[in-house]
C-alpha positions in Angstrom: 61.5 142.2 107.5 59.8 141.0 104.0 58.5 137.8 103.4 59.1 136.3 99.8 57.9 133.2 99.2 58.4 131.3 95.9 56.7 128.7 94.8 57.4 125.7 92.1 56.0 122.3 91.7 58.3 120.2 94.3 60.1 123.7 95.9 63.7 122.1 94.8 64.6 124.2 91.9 63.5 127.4 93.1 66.0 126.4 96.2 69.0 127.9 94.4 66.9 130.9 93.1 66.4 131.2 96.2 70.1 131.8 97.3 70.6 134.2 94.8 68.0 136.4 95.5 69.2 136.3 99.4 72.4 137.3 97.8 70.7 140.1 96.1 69.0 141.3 99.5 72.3 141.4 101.2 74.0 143.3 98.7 71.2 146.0 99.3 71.3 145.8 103.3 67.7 144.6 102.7 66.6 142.9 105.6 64.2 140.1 103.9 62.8 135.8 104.7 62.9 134.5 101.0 61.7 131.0 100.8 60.6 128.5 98.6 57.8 125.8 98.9 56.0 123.3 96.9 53.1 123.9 95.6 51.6 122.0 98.4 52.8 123.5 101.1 52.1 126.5 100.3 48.9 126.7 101.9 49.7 126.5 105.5 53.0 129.5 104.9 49.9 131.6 103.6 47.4 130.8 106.7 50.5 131.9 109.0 49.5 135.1 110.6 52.2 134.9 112.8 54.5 135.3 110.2 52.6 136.7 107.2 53.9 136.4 103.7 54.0 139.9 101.8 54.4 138.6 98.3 54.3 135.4 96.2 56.0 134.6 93.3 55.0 131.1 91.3 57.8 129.8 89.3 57.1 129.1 85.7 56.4 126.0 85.9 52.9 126.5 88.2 52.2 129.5 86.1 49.2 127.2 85.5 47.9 127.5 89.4 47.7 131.4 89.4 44.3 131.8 88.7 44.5 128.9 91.7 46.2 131.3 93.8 44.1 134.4 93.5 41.4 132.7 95.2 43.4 131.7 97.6 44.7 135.0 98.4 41.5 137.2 97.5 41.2 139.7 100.8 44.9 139.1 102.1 46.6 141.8 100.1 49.0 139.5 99.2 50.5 140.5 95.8 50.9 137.5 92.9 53.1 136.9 90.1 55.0 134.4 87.8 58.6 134.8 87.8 59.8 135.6 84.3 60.8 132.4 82.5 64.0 134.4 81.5 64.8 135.3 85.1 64.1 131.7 86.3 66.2 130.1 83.3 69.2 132.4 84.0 68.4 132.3 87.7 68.7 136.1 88.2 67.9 136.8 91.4 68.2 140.1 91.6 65.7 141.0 88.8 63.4 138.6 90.5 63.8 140.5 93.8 62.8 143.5 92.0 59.9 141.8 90.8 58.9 141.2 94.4 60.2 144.7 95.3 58.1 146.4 92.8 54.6 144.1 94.0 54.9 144.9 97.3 55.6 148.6 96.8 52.2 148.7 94.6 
């Protein structure tokens, strides 16, 4: 099982991203926790080793924390990207899960 997280500024409009990325998963019999968070909570999802993330994915909005985020995820082979503004304005989840596909594959 993959762990996706997303993450936006209050983890509300990433929700329905979200569901359409789930949607996605299904559709491929892809066996997958996609969440999203705020930026805020994001911390203590990446500090859970009982359930580790495998990649993150900041919304566009917080494309202004990556640099943020790469510290925090230096030495936890945890792979980091924006989502495409495109792909979050048309809320296209499936190109967005093979965004996340495609990082964790790397």
């Amino acid at each position: 099982m993959k762990r996706i997280m997303l993450v936006c500024s209050a983890g509300m409009s990433t929700s329905l991203l979200v569901t359409k990325m789930e949607k996605a998963a299904e559709e491929r019999g892809m066996e997958a926790d996609i969440f999203a968070v705020s930026a805020s909570e994001a911390d203590g999802k990446l500090n859970d080793t009982e359930n580790p993330v495998n990649v993150l994915l900041l919304g566009p909005q917080v494309r202004f924390m990556k640099a943020q985020f790469e510290e925090k995820l230096a030495g936890k082979n945890i792979p980091l990207e924006v989502i495409d503004m495109k792909d979050y304005g048309m809320m296209n989840g499936e190109n967005v899960l093979n965004t996340a596909i495609a990082l964790m594959d790397q």
